[in-house]
N, C-alpha and C positions, 0 to 999 in steps of 0.2 A: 827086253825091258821087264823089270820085277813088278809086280805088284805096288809092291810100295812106292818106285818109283811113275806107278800111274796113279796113287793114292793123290801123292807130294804134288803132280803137276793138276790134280782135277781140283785138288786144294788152293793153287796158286790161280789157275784159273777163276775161281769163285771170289777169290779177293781182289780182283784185277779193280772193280769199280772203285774200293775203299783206297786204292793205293793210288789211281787217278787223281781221286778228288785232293787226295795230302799235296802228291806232285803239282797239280794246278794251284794249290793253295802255296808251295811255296815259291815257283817260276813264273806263276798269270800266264801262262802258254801254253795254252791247249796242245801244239805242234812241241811245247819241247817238253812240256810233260809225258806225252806220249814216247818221245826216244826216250825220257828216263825211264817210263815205266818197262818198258823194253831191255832195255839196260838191267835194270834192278830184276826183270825175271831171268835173263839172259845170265845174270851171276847167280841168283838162288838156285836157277835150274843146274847148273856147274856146281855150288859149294851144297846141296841138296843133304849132299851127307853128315856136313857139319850141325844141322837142322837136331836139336837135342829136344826128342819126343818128351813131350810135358810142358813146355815152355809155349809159350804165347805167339804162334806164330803170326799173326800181325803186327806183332812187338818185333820180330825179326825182320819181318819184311819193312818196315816203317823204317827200321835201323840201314837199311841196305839202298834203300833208297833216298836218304836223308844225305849218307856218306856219298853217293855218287852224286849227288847235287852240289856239295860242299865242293865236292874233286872240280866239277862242272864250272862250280863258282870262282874259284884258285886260278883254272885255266882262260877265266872269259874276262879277267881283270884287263887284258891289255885289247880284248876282240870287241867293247864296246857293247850295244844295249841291247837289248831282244823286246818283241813288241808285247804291247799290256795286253792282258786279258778284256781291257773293255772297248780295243778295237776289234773286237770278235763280233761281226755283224748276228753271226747264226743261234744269237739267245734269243731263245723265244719268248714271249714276254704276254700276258693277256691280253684283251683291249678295254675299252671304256676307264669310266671313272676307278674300278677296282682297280685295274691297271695301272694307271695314274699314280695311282697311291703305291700298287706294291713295287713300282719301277722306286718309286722316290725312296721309300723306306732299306729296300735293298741296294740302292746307292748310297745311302747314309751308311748303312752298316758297313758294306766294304769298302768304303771308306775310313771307315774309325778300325776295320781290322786292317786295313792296306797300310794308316799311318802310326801303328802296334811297331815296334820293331821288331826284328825277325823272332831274337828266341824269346819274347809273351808270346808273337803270333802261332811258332811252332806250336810253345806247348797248349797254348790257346785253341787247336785246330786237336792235337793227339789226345788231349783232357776231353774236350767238348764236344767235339764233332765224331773222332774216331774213337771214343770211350776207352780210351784207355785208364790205367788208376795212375796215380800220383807217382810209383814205383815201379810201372811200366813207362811210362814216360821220361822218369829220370836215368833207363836203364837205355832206352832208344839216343837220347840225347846223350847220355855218359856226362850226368851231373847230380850232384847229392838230389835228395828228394825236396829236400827245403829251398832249394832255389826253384824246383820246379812249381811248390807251393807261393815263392815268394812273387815269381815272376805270373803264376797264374792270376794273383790277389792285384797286382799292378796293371794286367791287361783288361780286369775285369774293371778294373775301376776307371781306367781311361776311356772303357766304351762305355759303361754308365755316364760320365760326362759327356760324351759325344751326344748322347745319347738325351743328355738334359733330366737324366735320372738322380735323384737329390738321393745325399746318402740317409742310412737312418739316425733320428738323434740319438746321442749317446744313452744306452740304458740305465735303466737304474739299477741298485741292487737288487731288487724284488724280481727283475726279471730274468739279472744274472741268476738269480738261485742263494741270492747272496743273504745272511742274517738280517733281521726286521731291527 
């Protein structure tokens, strides 16, 4: 084993969490996010070389993982449904009134992102959550950048409705920058 090749695997290791959280975010399955994520290191670890030093590798890995879910998805069309993420007894939650509150408010949210269709939610989750830029996102997905933009502008605004967040009034010139 090279160097590099202990480099490639301490680096895929370190990203294991970020690449859970995508997987769960797109299955709601903790159990099968995990064989993806499994999966998805089981091929990087194999196509390792293909890995072009300079490029974004959670942009790669995000990519790898996305396409095995897809393949995932093709295949489980005729095999029926897999269970949600909010039969998962083992989330921990606080107690009292604060709790109360944040159980409510984080069921409202994933809700309004669970009823996002898939690709807002993606790129909702690789813009927001996993920071990637506009043209990272479009490169993982394999879609111009402007759908990425257009489909981000649509998820956000579904969850500001969810949300009961009024949008802003139309500005005026002055504040566009625009002539008096």
């Amino acid at each position: 084993m090279t160097d590099q090749d202990i480099a490639f695997g301490e680096r895929l290791v370190a990203f294991l969490p970020n690449l859970r959280r995508f997987a769960i975010s797109l299955c709601r399955s903790r159990d099968i996010a995990d064989d993806l994520v499994q999966a998805a290191c089981e091929k990087a670890l194999l196509g390792s070389e293909r890995f072009e030093e300079g490029t974004r590798f959670d942009a790669w890995m995000f990519r790898i993982l996305r396409n095995l879910w897809i393949d995932q998805l093709r295949r489980q069309k005729t095999a029926g449904s897999s269970e949600e993420i909010d039969a998962q007894p083992e989330l921990a939650v606080p107690s009292g009134e604060a709790g109360s509150e944040a159980r409510m408010t984080l069921k409202s949210v994933a809700a309004a992102i669970d009823d996002l269709v898939l690709e807002q939610r993606e790129v909702l989750l690789l813009t927001c959550v996993e920071d990637l830029s506009y043209r990272e996102a479009a490169e993982v997905l394999g879609i111009p950048i402007g759908t990425v933009m257009s489909r981000l502008a649509r998820a956000r605004k579904k969850l500001a409705e969810a949300a009961g967040i009024e949008p802003e009034a139309a500005r005026s010139p002055d504040m566009r920058g625009g002539a008096r």
